[in-house]
N, C-alpha and C positions, 0 to 999 in steps of 0.2 A: 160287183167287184169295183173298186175305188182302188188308185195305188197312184203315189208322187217318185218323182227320181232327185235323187238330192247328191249330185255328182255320179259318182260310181255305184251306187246303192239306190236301190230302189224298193221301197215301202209299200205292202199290199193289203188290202183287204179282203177276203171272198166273205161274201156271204151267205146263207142257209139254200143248200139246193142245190148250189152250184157245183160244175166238174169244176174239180181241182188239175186234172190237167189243162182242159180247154184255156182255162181260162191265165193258166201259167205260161200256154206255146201262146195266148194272144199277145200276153205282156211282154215277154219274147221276143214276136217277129215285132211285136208294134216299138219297142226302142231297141232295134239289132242289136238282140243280145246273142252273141256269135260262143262267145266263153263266161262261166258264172259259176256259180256258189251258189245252194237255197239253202233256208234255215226256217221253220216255222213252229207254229202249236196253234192250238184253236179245238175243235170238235170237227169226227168223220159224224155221216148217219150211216157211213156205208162206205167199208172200204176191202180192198182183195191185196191181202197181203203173202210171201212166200219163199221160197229160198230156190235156189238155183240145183237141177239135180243133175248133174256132171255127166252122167252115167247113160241117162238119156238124152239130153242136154236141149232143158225145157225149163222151163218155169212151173213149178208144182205150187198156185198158192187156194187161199183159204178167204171165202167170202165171209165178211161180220156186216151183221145189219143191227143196229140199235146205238143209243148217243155212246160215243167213244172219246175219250180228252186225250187228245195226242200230246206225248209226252218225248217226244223225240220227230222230228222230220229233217231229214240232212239232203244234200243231192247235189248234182250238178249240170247245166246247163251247157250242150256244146254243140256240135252237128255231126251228122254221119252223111257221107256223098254230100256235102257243103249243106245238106238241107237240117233243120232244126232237130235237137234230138234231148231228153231228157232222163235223166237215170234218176231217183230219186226211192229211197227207204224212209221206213215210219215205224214208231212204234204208239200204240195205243191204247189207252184202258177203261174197264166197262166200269159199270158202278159196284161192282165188287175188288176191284183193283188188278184183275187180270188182265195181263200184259199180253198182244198178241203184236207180233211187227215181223218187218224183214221189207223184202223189195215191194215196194208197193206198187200196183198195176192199174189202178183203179180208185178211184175215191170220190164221194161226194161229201160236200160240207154239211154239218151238221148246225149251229147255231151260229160258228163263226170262224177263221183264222185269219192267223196276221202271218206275212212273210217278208223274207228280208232277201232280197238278191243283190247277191256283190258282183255288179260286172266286173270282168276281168279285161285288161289288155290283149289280145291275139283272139286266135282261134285254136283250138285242137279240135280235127276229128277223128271218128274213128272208123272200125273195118272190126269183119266179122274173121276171131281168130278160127283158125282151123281145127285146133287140137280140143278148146275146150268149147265152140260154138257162139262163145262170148262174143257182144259188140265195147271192142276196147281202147283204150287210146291209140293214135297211131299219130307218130312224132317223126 
């Protein structure tokens, strides 16, 4: 991983192998980033993607193992109890073009991705709502 900060925004690299989380909470704590924006693409080898099941109120996701071109990564960076916390969705596709995505839980890079974080001014953190189990803004 290689990444520059160029004011509010900050430029990354992971490369092949790598946790795409670890290496996101590093960039993270290591320029406090307290509030932010991700935005990426690159390749997973391996990532656990899933949607949220209200009902039970769990995360139901779906392991993919093999080169994937991420065709979508969105998220946000903020804290929960002041400490660092990351909510981030992906979608991805194999080399037949099928799309699998949703809350992504997990991920290692595949050949490569590039990311773009927009620090923001403040903080928002969040709390864990009661009704749906979600961890949500709390303003």
């Amino acid at each position: 991983m290689e990444y520059r900060r160029f004011g509010n925004t900050i430029i990354a690299r992971f490369d092949a192998g790598e946790d795409f989380f670890e290496k996101l909470k590093r960039i993270s704590l290591h320029e406090s980033v307290k509030l932010g924006s991700v935005s990426g693409l690159g390749t997973f080898s391996r990532m656990n993607v899933g949607v949220y099941d209200l009902e039970k109120r769990q995360f139901a996701g779906n392991d993919f193992e093999g080169m994937f071109e991420i065709v979508s990564l969105t998220g946000t960076i903020n804290t929960m109890d002041g400490k660092y916390y990351s909510h981030i969705h992906a979608a991805a596709a194999d080399a037949d073009g099928h799309v699998y995505g949703g809350h992504l839980s997990s991920a290692t890079i595949g050949a490569t991705a590039e990311l773009v974080l927009t620090v923001l001014d403040g903080c928002v953190d969040r709390k864990q709502d009661e009704e749906t189990g979600l961890n949500i803004f709390k303003f």
